[in-house]
N, C-alpha and C positions, 0 to 999 in steps of 0.2 A: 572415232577420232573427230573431235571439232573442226568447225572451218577452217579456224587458223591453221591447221597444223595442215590441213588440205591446200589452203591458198599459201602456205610456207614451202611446201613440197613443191608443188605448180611454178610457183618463182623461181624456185633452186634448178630447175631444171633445165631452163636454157642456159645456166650457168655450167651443168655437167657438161650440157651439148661442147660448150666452146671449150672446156679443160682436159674434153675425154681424151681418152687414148684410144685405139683403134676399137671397133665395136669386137665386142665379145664370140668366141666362139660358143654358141648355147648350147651343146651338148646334153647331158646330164646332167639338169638341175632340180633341188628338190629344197620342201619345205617337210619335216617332219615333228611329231612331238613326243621328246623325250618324259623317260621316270615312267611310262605306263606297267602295268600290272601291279600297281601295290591295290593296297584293300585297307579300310578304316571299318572302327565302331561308332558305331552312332553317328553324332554329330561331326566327328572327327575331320582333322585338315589333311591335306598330301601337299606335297610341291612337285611341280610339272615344270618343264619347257619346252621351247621350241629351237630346232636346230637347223643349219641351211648343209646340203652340199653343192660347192660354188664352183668353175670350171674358171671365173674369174674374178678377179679383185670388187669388190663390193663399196660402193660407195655411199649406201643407205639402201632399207627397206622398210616396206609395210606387211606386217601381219595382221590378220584378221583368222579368228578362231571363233570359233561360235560351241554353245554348250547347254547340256537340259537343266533349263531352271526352276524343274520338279526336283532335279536330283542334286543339283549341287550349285553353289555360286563363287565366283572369283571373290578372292578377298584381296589379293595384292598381288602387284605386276610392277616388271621394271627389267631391268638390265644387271644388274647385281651378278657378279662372276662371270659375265659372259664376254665375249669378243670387244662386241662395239663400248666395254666400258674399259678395256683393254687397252683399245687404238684411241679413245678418248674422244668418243661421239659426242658434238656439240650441240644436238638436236633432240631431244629426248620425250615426246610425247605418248601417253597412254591412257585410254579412257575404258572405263571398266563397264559392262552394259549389264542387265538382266541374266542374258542368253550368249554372253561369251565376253570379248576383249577387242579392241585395237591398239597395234602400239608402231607409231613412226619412228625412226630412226635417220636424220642426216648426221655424215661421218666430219665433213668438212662445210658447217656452217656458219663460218665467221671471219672475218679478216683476221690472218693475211690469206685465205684460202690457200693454207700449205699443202692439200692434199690429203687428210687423211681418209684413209681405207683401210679395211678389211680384206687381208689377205686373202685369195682364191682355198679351197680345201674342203673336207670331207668332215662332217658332223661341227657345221661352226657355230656357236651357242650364240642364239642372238635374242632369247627372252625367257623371266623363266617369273613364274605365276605360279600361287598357292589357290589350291580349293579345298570349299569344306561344302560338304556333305548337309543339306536342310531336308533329311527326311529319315523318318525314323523308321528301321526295318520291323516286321515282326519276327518272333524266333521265331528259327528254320527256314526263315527267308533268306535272301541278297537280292540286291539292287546291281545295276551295273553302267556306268557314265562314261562316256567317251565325248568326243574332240573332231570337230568337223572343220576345217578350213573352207570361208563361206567368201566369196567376191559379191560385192554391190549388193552388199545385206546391213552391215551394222555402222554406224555412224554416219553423221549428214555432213556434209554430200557420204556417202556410203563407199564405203574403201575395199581395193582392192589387195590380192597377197601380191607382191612383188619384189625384186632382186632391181637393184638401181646398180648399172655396172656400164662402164663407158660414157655414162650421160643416160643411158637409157632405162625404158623399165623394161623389164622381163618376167611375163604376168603367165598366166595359163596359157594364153594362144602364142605366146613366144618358147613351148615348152617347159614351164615350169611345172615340175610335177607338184602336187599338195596330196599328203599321205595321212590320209584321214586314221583316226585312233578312235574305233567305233567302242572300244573296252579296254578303257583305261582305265579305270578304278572301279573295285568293287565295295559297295558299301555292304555291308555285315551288321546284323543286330549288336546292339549299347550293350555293354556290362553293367552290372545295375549300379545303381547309385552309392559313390561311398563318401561313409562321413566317420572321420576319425578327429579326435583328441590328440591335440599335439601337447607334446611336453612341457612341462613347468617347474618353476622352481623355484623357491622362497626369497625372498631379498632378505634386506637388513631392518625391516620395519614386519619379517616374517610372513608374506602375503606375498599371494604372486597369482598371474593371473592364465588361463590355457586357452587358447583358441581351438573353435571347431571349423573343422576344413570340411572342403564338398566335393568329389569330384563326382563329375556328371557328363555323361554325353549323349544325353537321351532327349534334353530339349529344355527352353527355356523350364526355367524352376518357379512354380507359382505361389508355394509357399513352405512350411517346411514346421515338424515337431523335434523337440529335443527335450530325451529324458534322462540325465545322469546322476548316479548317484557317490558317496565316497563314505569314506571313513572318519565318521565322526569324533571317534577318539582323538582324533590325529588332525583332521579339517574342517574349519568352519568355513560353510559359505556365506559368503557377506555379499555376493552381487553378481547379476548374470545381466546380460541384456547385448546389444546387437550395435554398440555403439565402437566408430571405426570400421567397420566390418565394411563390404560389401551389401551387404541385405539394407545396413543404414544408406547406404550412397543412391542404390537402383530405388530407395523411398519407398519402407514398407510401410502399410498404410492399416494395419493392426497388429499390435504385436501385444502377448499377455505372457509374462513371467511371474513362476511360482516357487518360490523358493521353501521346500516343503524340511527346513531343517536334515533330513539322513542325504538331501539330494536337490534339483530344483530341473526346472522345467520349461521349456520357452516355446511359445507359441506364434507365427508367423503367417500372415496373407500380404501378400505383396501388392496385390491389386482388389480395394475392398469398400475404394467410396468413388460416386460416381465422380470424370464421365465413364471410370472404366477402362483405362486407355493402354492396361497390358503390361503394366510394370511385371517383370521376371527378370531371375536371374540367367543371365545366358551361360549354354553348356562351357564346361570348363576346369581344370586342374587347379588343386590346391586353394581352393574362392574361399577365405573369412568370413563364416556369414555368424558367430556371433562367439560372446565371451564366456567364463565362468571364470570367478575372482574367488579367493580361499585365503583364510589367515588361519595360520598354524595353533593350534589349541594350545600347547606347551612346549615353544621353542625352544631349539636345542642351544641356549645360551653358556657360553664358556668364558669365565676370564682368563686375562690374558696372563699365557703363561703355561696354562692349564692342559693336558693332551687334548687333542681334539678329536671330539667321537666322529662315526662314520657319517658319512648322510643317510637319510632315512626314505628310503619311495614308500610311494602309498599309491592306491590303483583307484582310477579313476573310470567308472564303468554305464558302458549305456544299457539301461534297463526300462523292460517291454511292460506292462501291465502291473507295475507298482506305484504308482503317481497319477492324482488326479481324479476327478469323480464326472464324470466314466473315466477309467482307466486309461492312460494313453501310450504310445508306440512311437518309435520314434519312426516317422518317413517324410518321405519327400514327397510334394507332389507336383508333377509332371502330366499337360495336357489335359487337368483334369481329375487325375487319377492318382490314388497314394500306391508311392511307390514304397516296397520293405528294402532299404538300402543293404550294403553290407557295414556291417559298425567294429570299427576299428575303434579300443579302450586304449587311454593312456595311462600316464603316471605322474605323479605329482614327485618331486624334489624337496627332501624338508632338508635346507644346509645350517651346520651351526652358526652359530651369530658369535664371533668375538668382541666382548669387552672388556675397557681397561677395569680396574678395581674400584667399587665404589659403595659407601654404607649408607646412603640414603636411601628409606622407605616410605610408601604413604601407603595409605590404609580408606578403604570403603566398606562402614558400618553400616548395615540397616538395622534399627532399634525401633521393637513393638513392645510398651511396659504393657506387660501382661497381667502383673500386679493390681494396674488400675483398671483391668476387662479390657486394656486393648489388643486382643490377639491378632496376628494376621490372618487373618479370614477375608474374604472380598469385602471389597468397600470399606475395610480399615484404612488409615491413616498412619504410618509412621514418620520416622526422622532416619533419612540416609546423612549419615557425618561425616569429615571427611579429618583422616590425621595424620600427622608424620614424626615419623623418628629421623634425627640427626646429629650424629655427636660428636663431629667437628669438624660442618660448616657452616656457613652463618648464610641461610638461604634470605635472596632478596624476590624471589617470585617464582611465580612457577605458572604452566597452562597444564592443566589436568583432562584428560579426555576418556570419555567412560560411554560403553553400550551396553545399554539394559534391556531387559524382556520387553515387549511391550504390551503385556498382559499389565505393567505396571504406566503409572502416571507420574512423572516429576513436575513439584511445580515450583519455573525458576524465579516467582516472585517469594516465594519465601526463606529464602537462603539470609539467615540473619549467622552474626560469629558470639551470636550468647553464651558466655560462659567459656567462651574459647580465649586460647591464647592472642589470638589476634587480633580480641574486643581491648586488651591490655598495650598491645606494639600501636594500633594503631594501622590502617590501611589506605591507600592514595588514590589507588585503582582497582577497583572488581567488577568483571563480566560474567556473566553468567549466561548460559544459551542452552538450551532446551527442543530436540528434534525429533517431535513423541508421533511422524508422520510415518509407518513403515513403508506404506504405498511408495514411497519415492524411490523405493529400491535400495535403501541403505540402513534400515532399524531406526530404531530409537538411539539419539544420542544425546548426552550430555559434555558441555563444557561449560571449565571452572578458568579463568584467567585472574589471576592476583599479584599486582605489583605493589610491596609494602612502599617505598616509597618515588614517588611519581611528580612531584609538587616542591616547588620552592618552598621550603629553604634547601631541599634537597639534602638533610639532614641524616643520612643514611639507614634509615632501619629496618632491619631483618626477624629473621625467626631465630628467638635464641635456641642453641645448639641442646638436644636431649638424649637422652638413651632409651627414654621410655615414649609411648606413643603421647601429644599433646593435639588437642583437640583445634583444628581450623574453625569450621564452622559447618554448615548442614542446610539439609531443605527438605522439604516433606515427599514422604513418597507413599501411593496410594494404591492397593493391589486390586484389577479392574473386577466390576462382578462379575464377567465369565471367566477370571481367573482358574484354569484346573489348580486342584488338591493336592496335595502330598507329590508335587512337582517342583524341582526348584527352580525359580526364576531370576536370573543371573543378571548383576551386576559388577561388570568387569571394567580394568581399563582398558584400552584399545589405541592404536593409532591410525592415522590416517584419516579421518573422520574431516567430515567440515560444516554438523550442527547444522544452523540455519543459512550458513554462508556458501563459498564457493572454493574457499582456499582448506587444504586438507590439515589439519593439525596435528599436531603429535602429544605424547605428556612429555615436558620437558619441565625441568629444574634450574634457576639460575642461581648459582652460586661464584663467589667472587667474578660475576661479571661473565662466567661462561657457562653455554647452555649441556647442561647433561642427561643423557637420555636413561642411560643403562641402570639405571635406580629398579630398585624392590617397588613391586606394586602388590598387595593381597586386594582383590575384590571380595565381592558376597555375594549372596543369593537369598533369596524369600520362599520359603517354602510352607506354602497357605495350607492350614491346620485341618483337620478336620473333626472343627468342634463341633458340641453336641448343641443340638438347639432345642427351644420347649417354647411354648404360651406359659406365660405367666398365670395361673390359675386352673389350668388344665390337669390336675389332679390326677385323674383316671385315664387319662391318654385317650381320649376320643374325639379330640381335636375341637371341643366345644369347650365354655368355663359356663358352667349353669350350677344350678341343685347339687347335680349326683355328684360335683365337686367337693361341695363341703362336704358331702357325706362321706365321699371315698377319705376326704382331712381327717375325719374323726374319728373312722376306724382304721387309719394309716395308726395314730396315735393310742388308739384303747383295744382293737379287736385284731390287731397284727394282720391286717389288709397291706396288701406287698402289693409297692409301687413301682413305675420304673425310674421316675424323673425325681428325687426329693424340692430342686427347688421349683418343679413346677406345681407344689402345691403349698412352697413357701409364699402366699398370699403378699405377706408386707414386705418380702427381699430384706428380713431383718437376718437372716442365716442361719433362724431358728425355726423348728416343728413345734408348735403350739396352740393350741384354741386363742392365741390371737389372731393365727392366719384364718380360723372357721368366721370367727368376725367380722375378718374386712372383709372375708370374700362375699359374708350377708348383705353388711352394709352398702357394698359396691353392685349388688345385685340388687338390690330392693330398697334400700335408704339413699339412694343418691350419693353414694360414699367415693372417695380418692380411689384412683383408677389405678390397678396393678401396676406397679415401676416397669421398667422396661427388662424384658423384650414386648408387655401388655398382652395384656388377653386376646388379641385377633393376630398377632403378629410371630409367626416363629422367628427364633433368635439367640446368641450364646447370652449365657448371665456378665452381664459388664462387671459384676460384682465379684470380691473375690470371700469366699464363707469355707466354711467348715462341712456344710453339706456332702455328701458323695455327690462323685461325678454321677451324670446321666446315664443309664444305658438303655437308653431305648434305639439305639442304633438312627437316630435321624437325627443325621448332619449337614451343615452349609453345603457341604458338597454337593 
């Protein structure tokens, strides 16, 4: 207890003297502390108090409790359901120490000094104080904490237990008994650590997002693994990370998430750059310590009217040694040490989406003319297009938002409306935004923003109305050279997205002036080839073009020498077998002659060209 509450008591005193009533008979008096014998795990709390039996009316008290602060410490102390908040004690001091508590109590300290007290009686609640447990047992252990009433030990000046009755005190040498509670709680080893998936369930833009809960009582949390997987069919994950959470607030100071497409993976150190100063999470129920976000692969969209199907769960599952290079597990670690929690799976919610009725579509082309050797193969270049059907309304704009692989490349300075209907109406405003950074946690995204008209004279012009699809415009899309093969790579719409910005977009449609969402979208995909590739001059397939080239040309054509690649010994790429290709391949060997067209003699590569030649089969492909 502080001074003041010591030099506030000291004062009040000869005040009792002058207002007492006759001094007390002492009798039987005692200070005891209630709620003993419970038992916690781990870290776990209890709530205690203390109780008086009074032979007379009580005018205020001090208690002083003292406690092992190896094994537990006060967390909070006060008067809360007890007597003196009953009679409406106006004095209320408690100071909380290391190694126990003091708490004063005057009943009548204020004008008009009407008297209040605490009736005389048996078991009268005059504090009551939570502990929690800061030690962790080992299994097959227990600990055990008890409760000593200590005089002229804890607080300066250092306070005594006392009963304030008639004006007086009445401390141990005036018979106050103090009933010490040498085994009042037993601490018990923690249950291990659990971490469950709480439930989720789709909005109206189809995503939705699940939190992972902690419960812990084993000791502050140092850092922590999370490895969950789902049902791709059904769930895309589009974002994990530790934002809102707890783990973000206590400042974790390395965190790596991996979003591995069937699942993803979050990695945590709470405390990881100097000075090292002990960030953890403190033990504790139900703690948020991070996210996974999911957008529904083929929502369950119904218009309206329509029955409406069930909802669909899908399981959301924590899985041990399938994620990550080394493999990872999901634990906690605690003190040091990974703890294997226990892992509670949830379940995702896919709810239908009702819309009202509506015929508008837009369409996401990727176009590689193959015709002119441009195949999709890495490091090609196409045209993603973009177009819509509408057949009776007359659209004034639209913002379109799309996420693509990022094995691919958009590039948004090339979006021209060539040959599109909209090189014809005429455009006011166009944005284009380009989000090809996956690192940020969100993919690759594209957005398209187009207001036809934007600009005095404010002339009104739209999209005229079609049934068939008509062409906006486009931009180049590029598939990376570690692009995998015979994989598709997906270009869809999306919402939610916010590109380079911070505000999340949607695809919406303006017509007559109001925004519509519920439109037809078809996206596409790129599914990189696996063509055949050759050296231009490479005859024989021995990965050189010298001599034994022409020679293998000449008996490919007079001595029925079987080859595997025809146009690798088409010399001039004319898409003919002839002693004209024995020629150039002389002259380019030894006369200083024009160098094989492309793919060239040092370079494998598909033929740009399109001939009448058979296909290659020599089995060596881009891939």
């Amino acid at each position: 207890m502080d001074n003041c509450l010591s030099r506030t008591i000291c004062c009040l005193l000869p005040l009792w003297l002058l207002l007492a009533a006759p001094a007390p008979l002492y009798g039987q008096q005692s200070f005891q502390v209630t709620g003993q014998g419970q038992t916690v795990s781990g870290l776990g709390s209890a709530n205690f108090g203390v109780s008086a039996d009074a032979t007379a009316d009580l005018q205020g008290y001090v208690v002083a409790l003292g406690s092992d602060p190896t094994l537990i410490t006060i967390q909070d102390l006060g008067i809360s359901g007890t007597s003196a908040e009953t009679e409406g004690a106006e004095l209320v001091v408690g100071e909380i120490f290391s190694d126990g508590f003091t708490l004063g109590v005057v009943l009548d300290a204020e004008p008009p000094f009407d008297g209040h007290i605490i009736p005389s009686g048996i078991d009268i609640a005059l504090a009551v104080f939570e502990v929690r447990s800061v030690v962790v047992v080992p299994e097959g252990s227990t600990e055990t904490a008890g409760f000593e009433f200590v005089d002229e030990v804890l607080n300066e000046p250092p306070m005594s237990n006392i009963l304030v009755q008639g004006g007086l005190s009445v401390g141990v040498n005036e018979g106050l008994d103090l009933v010490d509670a040498p085994a009042a709680l037993t601490i018990l080893p923690p249950p291990p650590a659990t971490l469950t998936i709480e439930g989720a369930s789709s909005n109206e833009s189809s995503e939705g997002c699940t939190r992972i809960l902690m419960d812990n009582s084993e000791g502050g949390v140092q850092g922590f693994v999370l490895s969950i997987t789902h049902d791709v069919s059904l769930l895309e994950l589009i974002g994990l990370g530790i934002t809102g959470t707890v783990t973000a607030e206590v400042g974790a100071e390395f965190l790596v998430v991996s979003n591995e497409g069937t699942g993803g993976t979050i990695g945590v150190v709470l405390d990881f750059e100097p000075p090292f100063n002990g960030h953890e999470i403190e033990a504790g129920e139900g703690q948020h310590i991070a996210n996974y976000c999911y957008r529904v692969v083929n929502p369950l969209i119904v218009t309206d009217g329509e029955p409406l199907p069930p909802a669909v769960l899908t399981d959301l599952t924590f899985v041990d040694n399938v994620f990550g290079d080394p493999l990872l597990s999901n634990v906690v670690v605690i003190g040091g040490l990974s703890i294997d929690p226990i892992l509670v799976d949830g379940q995702f919610t896919i709810d239908p989406i009702v819309v009202p009725s509506e015929n508008t579509v837009f369409y996401a082309d990727a176009v590689f003319d193959s015709e002119s050797g441009n195949y999709p193969i890495p490091g090609a270049t196409g045209r993603l297009h973009i177009s819509y059907e509408e057949p009776d309304g007359n659209i004034q704009g639209f913002t379109l938002t799309l996420c693509y692989d990022c094995y691919l490349t958009i590039d948004p300075d090339s979006w021209d409306f060539e040959g599109s209907i909209v090189e014809e109406v005429g455009v006011e405003y166009l944005a284009v935004q380009v989000d090809d950074l996956p690192a940020d946690g969100d993919g690759c995204e594209l957005v398209v923003g187009i207001l036809l008209d934007a600009l005095p004279p404010f002339d009104g012009q739209t999209l005229p109305q079609t049934n068939f699809p008509l062409l906006i415009g486009g931009l180049d899309v590029t598939i990376d050279l570690d692009a995998p093969c015979e994989t598709p790579l997906l270009i869809d719409f999306c919402d939610g997205i916010n590109g380079n910005g911070s505000v999340p977009l949607y695809n919406n449609v303006v017509i007559d002036f109001q925004s519509v969402q519920n439109f037809e979208r078809f996206g596409t995909d790129i599914t990189v080839q696996p063509v055949e590739i050759f050296q231009r001059g490479d005859c024989n397939g021995d990965d050189k073009v010298d001599l034994a080239d022409i020679a293998a040309t000449i008996a490919t054509l007079f001595m029925g020498y079987e080859i595997d690649c025809s146009d690798a010994c088409d010399f001039n790429d004319d898409g003919l077998l002839n002693l004209a290709d024995s020629v150039f391949g002389l002259n380019y060997l030894f006369q200083y002659g024009a160098v094989p067209p492309s793919p060239g003699a040092y370079d494998d590569g598909p033929d740009p060209t399109e001939d009448s030649l058979p296909v290659c089969d020599s089995n060596d492909t881009i891939c």
